[in-house]
Short mmCIF file of the C-alpha atoms (twelve columns), coordinates in Angstrom:
data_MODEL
# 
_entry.id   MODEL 
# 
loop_
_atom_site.group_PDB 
_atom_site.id 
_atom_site.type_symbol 
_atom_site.label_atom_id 
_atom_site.label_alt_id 
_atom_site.label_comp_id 
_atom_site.label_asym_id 
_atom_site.label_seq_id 
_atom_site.Cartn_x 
_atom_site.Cartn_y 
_atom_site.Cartn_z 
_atom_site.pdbx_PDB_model_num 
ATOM 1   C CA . UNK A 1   -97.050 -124.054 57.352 1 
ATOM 2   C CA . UNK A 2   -96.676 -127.314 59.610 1 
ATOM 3   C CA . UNK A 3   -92.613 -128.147 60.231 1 
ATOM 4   C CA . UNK A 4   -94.166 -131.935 58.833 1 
ATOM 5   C CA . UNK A 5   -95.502 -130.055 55.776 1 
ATOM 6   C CA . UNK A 6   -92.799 -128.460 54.925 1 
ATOM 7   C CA . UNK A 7   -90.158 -131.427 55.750 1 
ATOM 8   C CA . UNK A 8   -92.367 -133.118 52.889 1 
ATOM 9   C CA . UNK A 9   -91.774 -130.052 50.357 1 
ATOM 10  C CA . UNK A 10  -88.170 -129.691 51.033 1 
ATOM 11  C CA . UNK A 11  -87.512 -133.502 50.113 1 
ATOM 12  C CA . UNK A 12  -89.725 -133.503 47.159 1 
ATOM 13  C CA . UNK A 13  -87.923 -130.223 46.027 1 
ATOM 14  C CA . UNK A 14  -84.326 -131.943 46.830 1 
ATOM 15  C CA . UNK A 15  -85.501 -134.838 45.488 1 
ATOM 16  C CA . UNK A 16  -86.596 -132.891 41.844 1 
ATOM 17  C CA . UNK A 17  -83.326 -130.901 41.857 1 
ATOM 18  C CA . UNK A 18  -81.722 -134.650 41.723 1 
ATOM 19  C CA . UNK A 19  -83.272 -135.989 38.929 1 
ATOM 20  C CA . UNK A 20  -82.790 -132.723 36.953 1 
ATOM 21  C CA . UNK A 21  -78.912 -132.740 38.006 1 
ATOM 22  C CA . UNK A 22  -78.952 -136.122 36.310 1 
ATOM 23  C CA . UNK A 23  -80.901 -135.741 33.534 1 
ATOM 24  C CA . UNK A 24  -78.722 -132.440 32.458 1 
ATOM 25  C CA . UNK A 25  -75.741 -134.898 30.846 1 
ATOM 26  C CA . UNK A 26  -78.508 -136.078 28.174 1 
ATOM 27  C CA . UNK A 27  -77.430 -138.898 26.126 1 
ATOM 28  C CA . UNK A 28  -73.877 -137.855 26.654 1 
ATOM 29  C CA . UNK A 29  -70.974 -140.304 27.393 1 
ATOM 30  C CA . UNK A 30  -70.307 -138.160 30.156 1 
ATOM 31  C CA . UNK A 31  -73.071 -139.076 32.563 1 
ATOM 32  C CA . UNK A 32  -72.336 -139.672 36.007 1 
ATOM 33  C CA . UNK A 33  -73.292 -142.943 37.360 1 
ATOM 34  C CA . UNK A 34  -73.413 -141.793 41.055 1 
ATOM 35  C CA . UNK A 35  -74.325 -138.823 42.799 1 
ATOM 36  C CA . UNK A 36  -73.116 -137.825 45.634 1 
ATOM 37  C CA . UNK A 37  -75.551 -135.436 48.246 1 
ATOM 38  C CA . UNK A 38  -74.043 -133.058 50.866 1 
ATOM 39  C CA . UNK A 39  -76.250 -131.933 53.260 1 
ATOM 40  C CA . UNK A 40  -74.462 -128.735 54.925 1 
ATOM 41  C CA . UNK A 41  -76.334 -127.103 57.886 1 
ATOM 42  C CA . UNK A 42  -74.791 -123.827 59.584 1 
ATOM 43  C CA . UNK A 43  -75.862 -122.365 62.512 1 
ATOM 44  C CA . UNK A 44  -76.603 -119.049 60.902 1 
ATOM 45  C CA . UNK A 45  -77.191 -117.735 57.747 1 
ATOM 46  C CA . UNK A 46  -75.580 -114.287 58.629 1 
ATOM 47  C CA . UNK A 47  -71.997 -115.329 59.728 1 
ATOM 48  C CA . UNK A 48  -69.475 -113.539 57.000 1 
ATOM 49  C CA . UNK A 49  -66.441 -116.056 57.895 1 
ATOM 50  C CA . UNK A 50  -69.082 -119.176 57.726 1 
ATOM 51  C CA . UNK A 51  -70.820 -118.277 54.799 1 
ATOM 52  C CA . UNK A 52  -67.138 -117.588 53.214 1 
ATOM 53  C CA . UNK A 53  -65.935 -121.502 53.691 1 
ATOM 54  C CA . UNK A 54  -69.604 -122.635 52.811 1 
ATOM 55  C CA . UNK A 55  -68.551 -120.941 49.814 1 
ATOM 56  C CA . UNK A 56  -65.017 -122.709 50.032 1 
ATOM 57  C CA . UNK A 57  -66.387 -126.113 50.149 1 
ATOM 58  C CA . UNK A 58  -68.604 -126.128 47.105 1 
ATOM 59  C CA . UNK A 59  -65.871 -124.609 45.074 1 
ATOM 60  C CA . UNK A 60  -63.639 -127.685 46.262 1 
ATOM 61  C CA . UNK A 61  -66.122 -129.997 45.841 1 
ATOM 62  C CA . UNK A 62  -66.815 -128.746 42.724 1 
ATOM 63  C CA . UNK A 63  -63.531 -129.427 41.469 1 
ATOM 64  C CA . UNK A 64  -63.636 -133.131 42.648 1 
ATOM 65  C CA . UNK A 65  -66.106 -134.166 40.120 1 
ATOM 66  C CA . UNK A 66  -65.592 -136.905 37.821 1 
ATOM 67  C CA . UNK A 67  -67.143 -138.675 35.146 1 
ATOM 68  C CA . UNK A 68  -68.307 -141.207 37.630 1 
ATOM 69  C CA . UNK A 69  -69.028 -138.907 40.180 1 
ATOM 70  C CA . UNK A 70  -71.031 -135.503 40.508 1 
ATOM 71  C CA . UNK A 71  -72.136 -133.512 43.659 1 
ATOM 72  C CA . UNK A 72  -75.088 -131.872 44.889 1 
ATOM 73  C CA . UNK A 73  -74.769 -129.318 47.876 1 
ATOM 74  C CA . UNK A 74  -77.421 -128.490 49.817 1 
ATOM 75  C CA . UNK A 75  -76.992 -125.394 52.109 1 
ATOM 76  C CA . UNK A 76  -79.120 -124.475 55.056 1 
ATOM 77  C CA . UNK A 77  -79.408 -122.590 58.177 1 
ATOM 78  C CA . UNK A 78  -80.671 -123.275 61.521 1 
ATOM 79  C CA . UNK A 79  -81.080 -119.563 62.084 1 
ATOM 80  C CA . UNK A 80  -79.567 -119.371 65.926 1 
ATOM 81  C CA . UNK A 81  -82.134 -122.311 66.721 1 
ATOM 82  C CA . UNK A 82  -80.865 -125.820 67.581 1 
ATOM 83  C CA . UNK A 83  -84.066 -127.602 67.532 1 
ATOM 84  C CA . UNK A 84  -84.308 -125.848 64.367 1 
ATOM 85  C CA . UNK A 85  -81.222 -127.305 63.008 1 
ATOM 86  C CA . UNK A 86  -82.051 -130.658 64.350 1 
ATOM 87  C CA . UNK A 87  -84.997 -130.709 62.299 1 
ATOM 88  C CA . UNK A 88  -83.329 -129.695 59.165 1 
ATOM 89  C CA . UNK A 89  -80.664 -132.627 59.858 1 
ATOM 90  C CA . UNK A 90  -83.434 -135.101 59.710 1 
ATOM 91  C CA . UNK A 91  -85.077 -132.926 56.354 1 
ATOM 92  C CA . UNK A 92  -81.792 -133.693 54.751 1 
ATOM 93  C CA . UNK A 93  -81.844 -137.164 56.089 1 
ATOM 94  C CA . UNK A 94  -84.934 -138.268 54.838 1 
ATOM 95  C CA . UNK A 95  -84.316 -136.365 51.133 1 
ATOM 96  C CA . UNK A 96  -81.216 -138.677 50.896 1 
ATOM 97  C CA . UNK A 97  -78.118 -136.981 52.103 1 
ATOM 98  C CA . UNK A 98  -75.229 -139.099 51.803 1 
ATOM 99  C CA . UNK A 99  -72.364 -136.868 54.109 1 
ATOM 100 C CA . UNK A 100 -73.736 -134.331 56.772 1 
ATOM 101 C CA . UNK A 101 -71.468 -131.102 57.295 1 
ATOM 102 C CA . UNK A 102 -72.613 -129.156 60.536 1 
ATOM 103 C CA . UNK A 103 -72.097 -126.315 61.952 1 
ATOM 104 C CA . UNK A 104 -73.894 -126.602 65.194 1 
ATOM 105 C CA . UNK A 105 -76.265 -123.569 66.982 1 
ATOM 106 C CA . UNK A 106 -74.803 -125.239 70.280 1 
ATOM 107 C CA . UNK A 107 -71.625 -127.487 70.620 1 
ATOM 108 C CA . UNK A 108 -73.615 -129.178 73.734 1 
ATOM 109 C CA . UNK A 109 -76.191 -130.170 71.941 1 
ATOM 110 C CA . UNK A 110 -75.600 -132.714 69.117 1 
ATOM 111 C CA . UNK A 111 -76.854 -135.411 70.516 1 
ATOM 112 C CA . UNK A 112 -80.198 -135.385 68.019 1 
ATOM 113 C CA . UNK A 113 -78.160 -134.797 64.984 1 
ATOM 114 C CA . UNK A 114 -75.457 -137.887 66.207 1 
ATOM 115 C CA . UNK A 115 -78.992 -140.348 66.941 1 
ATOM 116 C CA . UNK A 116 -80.213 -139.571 63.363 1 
ATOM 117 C CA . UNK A 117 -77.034 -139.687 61.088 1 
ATOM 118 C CA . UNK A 118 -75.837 -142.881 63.193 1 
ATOM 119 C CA . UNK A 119 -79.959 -144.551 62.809 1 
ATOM 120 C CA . UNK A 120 -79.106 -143.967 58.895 1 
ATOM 121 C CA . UNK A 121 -75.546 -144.882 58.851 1 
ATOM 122 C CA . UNK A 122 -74.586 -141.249 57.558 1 
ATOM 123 C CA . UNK A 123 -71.439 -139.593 58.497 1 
ATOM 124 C CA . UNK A 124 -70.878 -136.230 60.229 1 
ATOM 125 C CA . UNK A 125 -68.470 -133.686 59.889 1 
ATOM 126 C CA . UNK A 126 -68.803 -130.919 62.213 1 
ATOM 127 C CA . UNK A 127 -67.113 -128.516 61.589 1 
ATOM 128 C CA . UNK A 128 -66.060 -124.256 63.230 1 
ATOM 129 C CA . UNK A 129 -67.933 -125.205 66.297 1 
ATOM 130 C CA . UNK A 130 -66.312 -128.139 68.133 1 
ATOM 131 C CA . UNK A 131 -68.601 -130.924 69.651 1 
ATOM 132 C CA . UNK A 132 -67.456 -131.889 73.489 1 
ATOM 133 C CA . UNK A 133 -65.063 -134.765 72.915 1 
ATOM 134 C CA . UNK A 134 -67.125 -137.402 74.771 1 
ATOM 135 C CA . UNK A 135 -70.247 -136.432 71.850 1 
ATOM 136 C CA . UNK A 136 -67.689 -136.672 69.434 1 
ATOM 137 C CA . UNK A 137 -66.434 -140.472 70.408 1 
ATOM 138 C CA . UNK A 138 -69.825 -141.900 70.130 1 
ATOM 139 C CA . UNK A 139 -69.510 -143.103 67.269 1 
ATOM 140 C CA . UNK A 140 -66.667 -144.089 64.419 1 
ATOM 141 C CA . UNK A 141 -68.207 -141.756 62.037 1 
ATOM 142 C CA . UNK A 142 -68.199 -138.299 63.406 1 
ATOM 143 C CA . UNK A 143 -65.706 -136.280 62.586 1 
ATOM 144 C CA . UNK A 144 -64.421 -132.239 63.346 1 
ATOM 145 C CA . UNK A 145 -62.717 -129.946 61.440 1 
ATOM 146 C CA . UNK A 146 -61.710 -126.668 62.897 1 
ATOM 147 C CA . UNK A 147 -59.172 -124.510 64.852 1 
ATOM 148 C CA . UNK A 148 -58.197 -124.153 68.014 1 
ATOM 149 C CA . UNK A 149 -59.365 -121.137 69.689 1 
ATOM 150 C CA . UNK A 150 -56.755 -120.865 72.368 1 
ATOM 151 C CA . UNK A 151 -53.698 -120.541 70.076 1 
ATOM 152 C CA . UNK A 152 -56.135 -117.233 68.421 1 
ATOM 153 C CA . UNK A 153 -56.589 -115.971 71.817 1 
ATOM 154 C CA . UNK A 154 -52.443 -116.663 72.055 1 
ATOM 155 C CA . UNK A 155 -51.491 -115.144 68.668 1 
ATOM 156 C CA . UNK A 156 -53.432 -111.887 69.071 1 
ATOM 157 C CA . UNK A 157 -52.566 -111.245 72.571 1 
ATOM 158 C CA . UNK A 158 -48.847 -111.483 71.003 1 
ATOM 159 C CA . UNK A 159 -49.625 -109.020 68.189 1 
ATOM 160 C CA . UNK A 160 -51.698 -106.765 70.194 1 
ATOM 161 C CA . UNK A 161 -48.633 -106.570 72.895 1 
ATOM 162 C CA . UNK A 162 -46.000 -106.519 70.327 1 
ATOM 163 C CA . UNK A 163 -47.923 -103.735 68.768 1 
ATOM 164 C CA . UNK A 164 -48.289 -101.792 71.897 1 
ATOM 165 C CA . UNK A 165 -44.309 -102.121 73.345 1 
ATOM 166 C CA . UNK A 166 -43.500 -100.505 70.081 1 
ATOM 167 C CA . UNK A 167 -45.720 -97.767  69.788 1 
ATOM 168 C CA . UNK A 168 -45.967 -95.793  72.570 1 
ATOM 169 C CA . UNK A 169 -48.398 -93.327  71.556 1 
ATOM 170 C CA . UNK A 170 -50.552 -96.308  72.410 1 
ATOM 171 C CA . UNK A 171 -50.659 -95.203  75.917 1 
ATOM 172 C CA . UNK A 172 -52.092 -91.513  75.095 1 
ATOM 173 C CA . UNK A 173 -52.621 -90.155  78.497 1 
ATOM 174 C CA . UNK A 174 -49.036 -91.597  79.762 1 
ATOM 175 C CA . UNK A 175 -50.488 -93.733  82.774 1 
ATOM 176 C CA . UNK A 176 -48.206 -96.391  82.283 1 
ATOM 177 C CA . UNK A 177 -51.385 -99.015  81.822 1 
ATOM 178 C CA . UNK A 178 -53.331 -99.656  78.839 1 
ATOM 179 C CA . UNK A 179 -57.194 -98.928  79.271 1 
ATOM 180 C CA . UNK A 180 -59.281 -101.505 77.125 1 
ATOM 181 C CA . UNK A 181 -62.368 -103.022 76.285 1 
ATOM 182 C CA . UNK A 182 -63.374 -106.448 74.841 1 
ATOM 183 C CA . UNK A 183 -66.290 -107.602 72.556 1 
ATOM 184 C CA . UNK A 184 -67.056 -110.994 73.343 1 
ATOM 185 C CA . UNK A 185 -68.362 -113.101 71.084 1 
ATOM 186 C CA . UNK A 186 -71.220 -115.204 73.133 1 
ATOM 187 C CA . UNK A 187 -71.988 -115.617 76.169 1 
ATOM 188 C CA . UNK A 188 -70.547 -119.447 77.386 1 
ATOM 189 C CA . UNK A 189 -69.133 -119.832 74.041 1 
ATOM 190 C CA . UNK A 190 -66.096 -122.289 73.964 1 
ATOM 191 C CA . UNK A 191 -64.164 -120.106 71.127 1 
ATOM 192 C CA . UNK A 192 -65.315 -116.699 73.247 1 
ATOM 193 C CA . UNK A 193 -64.132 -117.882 76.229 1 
ATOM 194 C CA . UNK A 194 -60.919 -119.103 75.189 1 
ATOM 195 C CA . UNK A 195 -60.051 -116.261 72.978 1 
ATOM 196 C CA . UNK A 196 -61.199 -113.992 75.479 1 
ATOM 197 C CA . UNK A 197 -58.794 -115.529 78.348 1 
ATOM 198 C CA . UNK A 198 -55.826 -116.331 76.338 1 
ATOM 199 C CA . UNK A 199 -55.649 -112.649 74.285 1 
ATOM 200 C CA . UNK A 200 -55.796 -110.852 77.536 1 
ATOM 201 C CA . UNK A 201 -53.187 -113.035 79.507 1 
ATOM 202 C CA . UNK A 202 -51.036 -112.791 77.195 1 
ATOM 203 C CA . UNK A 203 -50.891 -109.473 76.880 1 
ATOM 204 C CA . UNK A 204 -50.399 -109.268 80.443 1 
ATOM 205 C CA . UNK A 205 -47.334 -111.884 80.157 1 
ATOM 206 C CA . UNK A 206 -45.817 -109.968 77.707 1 
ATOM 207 C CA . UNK A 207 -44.979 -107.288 80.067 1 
ATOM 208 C CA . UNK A 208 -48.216 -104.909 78.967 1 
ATOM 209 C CA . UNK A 209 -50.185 -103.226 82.099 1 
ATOM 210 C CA . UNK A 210 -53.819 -103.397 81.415 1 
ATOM 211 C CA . UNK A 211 -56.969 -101.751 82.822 1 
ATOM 212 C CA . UNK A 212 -59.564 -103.120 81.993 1 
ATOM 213 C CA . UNK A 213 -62.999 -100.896 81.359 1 
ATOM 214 C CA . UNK A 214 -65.384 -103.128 79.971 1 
ATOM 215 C CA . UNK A 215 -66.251 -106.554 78.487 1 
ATOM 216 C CA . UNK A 216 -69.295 -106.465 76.212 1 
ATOM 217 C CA . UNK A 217 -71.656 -109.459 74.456 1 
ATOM 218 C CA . UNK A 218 -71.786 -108.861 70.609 1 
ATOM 219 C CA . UNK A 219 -72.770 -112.166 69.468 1 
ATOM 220 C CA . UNK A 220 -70.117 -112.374 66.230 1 
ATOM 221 C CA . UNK A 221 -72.436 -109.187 65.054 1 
ATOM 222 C CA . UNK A 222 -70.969 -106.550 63.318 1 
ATOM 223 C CA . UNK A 223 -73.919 -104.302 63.698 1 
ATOM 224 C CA . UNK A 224 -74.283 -105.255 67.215 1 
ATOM 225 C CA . UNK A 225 -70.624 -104.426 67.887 1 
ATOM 226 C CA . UNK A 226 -71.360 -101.090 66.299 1 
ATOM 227 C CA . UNK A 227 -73.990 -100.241 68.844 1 
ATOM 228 C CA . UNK A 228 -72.296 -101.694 71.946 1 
ATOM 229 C CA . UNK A 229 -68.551 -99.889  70.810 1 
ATOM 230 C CA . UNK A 230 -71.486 -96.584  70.230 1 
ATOM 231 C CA . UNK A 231 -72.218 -97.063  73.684 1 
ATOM 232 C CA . UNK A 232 -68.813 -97.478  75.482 1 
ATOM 233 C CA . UNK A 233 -67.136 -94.440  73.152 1 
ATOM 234 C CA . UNK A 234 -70.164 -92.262  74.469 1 
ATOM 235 C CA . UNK A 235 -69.394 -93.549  78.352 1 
ATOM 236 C CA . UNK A 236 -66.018 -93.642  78.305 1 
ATOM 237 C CA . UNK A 237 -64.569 -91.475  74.914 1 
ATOM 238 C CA . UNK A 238 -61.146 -90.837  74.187 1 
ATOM 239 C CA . UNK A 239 -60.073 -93.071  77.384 1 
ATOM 240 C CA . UNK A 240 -60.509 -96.436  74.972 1 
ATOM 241 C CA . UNK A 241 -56.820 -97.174  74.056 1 
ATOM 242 C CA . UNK A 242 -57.414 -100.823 73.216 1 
ATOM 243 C CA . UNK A 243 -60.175 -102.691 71.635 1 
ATOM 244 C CA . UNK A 244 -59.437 -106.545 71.572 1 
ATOM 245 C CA . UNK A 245 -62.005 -108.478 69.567 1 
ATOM 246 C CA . UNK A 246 -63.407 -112.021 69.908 1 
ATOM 247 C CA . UNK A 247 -63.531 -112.268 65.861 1 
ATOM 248 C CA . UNK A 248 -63.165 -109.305 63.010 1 
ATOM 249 C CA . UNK A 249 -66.900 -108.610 62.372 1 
ATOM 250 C CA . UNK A 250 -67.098 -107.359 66.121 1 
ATOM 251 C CA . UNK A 251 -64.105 -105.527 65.566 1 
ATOM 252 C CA . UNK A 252 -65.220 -104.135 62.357 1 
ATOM 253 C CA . UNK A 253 -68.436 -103.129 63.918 1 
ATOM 254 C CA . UNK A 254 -65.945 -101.546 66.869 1 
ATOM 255 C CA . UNK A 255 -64.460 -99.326  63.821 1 
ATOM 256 C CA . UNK A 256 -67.645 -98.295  62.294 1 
ATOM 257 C CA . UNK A 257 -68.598 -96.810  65.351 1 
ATOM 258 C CA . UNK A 258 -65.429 -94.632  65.511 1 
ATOM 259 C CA . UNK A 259 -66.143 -93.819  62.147 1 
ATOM 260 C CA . UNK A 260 -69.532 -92.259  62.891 1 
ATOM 261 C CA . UNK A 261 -68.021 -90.725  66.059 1 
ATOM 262 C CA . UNK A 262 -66.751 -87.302  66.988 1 
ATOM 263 C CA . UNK A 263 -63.520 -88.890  68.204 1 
ATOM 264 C CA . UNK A 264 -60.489 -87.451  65.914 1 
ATOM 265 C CA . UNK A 265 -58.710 -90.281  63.750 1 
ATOM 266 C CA . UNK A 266 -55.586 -89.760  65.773 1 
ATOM 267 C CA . UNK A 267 -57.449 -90.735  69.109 1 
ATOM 268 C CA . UNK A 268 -58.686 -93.787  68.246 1 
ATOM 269 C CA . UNK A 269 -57.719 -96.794  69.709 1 
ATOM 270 C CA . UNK A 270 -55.691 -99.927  68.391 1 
ATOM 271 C CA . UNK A 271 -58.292 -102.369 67.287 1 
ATOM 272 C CA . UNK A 272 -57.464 -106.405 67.016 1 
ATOM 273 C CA . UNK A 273 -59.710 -109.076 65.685 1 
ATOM 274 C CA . UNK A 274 -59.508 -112.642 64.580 1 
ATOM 275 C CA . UNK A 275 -60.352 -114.509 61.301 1 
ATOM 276 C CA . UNK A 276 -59.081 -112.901 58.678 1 
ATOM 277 C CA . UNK A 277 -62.177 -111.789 56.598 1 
ATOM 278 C CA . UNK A 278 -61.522 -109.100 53.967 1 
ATOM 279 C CA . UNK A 279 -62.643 -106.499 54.981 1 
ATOM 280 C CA . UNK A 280 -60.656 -106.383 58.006 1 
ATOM 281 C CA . UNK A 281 -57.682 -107.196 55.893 1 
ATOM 282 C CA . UNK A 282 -58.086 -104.019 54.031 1 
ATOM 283 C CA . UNK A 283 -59.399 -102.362 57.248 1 
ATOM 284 C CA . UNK A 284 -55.460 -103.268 58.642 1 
ATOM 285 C CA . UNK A 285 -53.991 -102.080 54.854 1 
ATOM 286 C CA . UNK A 286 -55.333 -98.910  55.587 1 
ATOM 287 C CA . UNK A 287 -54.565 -98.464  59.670 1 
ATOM 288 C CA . UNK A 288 -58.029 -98.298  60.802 1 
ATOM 289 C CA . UNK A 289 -57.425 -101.920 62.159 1 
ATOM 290 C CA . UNK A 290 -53.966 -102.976 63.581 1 
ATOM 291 C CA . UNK A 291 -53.664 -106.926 63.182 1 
ATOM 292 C CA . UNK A 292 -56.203 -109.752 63.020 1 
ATOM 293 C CA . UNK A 293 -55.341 -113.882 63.658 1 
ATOM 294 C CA . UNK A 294 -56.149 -115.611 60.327 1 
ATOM 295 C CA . UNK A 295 -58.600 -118.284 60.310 1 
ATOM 296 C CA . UNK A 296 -57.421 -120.865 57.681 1 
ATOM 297 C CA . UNK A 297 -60.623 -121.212 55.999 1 
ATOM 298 C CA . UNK A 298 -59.225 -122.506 52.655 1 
ATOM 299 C CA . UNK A 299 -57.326 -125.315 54.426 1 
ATOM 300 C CA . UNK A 300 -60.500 -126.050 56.289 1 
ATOM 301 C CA . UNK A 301 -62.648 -126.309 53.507 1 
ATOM 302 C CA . UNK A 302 -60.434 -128.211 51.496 1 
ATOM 303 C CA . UNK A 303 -60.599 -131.069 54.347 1 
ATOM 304 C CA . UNK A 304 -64.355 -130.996 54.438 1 
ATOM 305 C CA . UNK A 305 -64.444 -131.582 51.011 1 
ATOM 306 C CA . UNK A 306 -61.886 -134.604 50.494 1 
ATOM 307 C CA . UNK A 307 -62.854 -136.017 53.740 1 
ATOM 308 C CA . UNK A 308 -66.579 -135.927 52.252 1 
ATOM 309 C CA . UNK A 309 -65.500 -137.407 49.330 1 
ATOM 310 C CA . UNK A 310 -63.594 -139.825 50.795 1 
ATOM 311 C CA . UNK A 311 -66.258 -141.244 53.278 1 
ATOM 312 C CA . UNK A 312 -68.860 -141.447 50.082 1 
ATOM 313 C CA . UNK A 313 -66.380 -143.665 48.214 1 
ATOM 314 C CA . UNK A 314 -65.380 -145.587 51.132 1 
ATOM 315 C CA . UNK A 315 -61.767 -144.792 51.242 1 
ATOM 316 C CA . UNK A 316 -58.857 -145.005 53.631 1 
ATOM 317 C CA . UNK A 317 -58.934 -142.224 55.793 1 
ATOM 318 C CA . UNK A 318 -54.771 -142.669 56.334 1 
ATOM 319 C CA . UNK A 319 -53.948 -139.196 54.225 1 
ATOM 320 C CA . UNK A 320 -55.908 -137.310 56.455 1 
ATOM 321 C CA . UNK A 321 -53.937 -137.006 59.419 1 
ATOM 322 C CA . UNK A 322 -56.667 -137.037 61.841 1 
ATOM 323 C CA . UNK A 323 -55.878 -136.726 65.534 1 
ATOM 324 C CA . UNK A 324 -57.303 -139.678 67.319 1 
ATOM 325 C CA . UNK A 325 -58.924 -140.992 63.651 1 
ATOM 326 C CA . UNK A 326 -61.119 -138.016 64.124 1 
ATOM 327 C CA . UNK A 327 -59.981 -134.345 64.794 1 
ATOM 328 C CA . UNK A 328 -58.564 -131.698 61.496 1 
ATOM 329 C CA . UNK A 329 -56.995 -128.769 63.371 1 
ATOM 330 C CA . UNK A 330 -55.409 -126.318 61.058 1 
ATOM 331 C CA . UNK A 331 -53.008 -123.775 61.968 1 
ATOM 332 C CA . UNK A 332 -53.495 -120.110 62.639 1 
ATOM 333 C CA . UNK A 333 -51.385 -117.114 61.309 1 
ATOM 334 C CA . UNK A 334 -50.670 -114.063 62.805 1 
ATOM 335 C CA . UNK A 335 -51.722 -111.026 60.424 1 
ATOM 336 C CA . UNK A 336 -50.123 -107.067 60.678 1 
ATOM 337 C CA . UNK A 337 -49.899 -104.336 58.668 1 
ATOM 338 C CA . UNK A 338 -45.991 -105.867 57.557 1 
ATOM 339 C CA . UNK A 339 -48.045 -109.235 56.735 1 
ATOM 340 C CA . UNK A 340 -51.201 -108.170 55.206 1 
ATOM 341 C CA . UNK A 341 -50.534 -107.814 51.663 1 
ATOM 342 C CA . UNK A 342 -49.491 -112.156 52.137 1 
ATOM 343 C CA . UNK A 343 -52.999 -113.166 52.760 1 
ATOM 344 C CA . UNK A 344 -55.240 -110.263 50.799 1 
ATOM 345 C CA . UNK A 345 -55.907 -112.565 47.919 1 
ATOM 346 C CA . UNK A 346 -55.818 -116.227 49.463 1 
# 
């Protein structure tokens, strides 16, 4: 099927789910009077901490209904492709989207998603995966909401060393240095980068020795992570006493391949990710993990949402806070085994 053809189907299809969601009220005195359309486009469908605050932000937004108002989300994915998820911008365009939430394939590139939304005088909230700044001042209506992925970097080399000066079983073969490996997220990724530099310097500055044995590409993959941590457990085996983690899926993936290994539970190595997904909280409640950085993916979503809301109705933007009328940056938290039980059930 043509990408033209199928533009045409997804708008008609869009287009029918409208008129359905606003023929559901009947003759009720309930009946909205205005819809409001959110197009949200991620860069992947198979990102476990995305796909979480996707899940996040149509909660919110549910709850932000009124009798004057209701919302239709539309979710899709530019599977890894950002020519893909250009197109899909301009899908949701042309089907009517009244506030754009993107996640982009490649912070670089938005200048075909800023030329669209601005042609059609639709606002954009990117969001996870920060545009450069001088994209982002283009125009009045762009907006980010995210982290920053130096203090994650910061916070996890401080739990990893903290960890480490009080354990020192850490250092099994008594060399005085720490022998480690890192799972990198992507390669020239702003977030990998940064957490990559700032976790292992601050290690260092925290008086830890490190040697370091390998850096591996993972992509954010758990299953990826499995096979590359496969790979350096059967080059390297017991001599892993550190495994520092771009995000938790990697570092999940990293634990799975213990798991499946013929190394003993006792010499594994410490293991640190960053996000804060579930599984790698329980993975820390039950010491196969040793800390994570928590990505605030609640607060996040619950921007996305009122800020959405907000540009639809054509409100002040004042409560927001935004740095320079334009940047949400919420606040990491350090996670441990003494924290863990705080942020299970967020």
């Amino acid at each position: 099927m043509s990408r033209q053809k199928r533009r045409k189907i997804y708008v008609l299809l869009l287009a029918a789910a409208m008129i359905v969601s606003l023929m559901g009220c009947g003759s009720s005195n309930k009946k909205s009077n205005k819809t409001m359309r959110v197009g949200v486009v991620t860069y992947t469908a198979d990102d476990p901490f995305i796909n979480a605050m996707i899940e996040k932000v149509k909660s919110q937004l549910k709850t932000m209904e009124t009798i004057n108002m209701n919302v239709i989300v539309s979710v899709r994915s530019g599977d890894n492709d950002q020519r893909e998820q250009d197109e899909i911008v301009d899908e949701m365009i042309d089907a009517g989207c009244d506030v754009l939430c993107v996640n982009l394939v490649d912070r670089t590139a938005p200048a075909n998603i800023i030329k669209s939304a601005r042609q059609s005088n639709i606002p954009v909230i990117f969001f996870n995966r920060e545009p450069v700044r001088d994209d982002l001042m283009q125009w009045e209506k762009l907006y980010y909401v995210g982290c920053d992925a130096k203090e994650s970097g910061d916070m996890q080399g401080e739990i990893a060393a903290n960890y480490i000066k009080k354990h020192s079983e850490v250092d099994r073969n008594g060399d005085g240095k720490i022998q480690y490996v890192l799972l990198e997220g992507e390669a020239g990724h702003q977030d990998a980068i940064s957490r990559t530099d700032c976790s292992v310097k601050t290690i260092m500055d925290k008086g830890v020795d490190l040697e370091k044995l390998s850096y591996q590409f993972a992509d954010w993959n758990r299953g990826q992570a499995e096979n590359r941590m496969t790979q350096l457990i059967s080059q390297y085996g017991s001599q892993i006493e550190l495994v520092i983690s771009n995000n938790d899926e990697m570092a999940l993936g990293a634990v799975e391949a213990y798991d499946n290994s013929s190394i003993s539970r006792d010499k594994w190595p410490v293991i640190f990710g960053i996000d804060g997904l579930d599984d790698a909280l329980q993975a820390i409640k039950q010491g196969n993990m040793q800390g994570t950085v928590y990505n605030d993916k609640e607060a996040q979503a619950g921007e996305i949402a009122r800020l959405a809301v907000d540009l639809f109705k054509g409100n002040s933007l004042d409560g927001h806070n935004l740095d320079e009328g334009k940047y949400y940056v919420s606040p990491y938290w350090k996670v441990d085994v003494d924290s863990v039980d705080d942020f299970l059930h967020r």
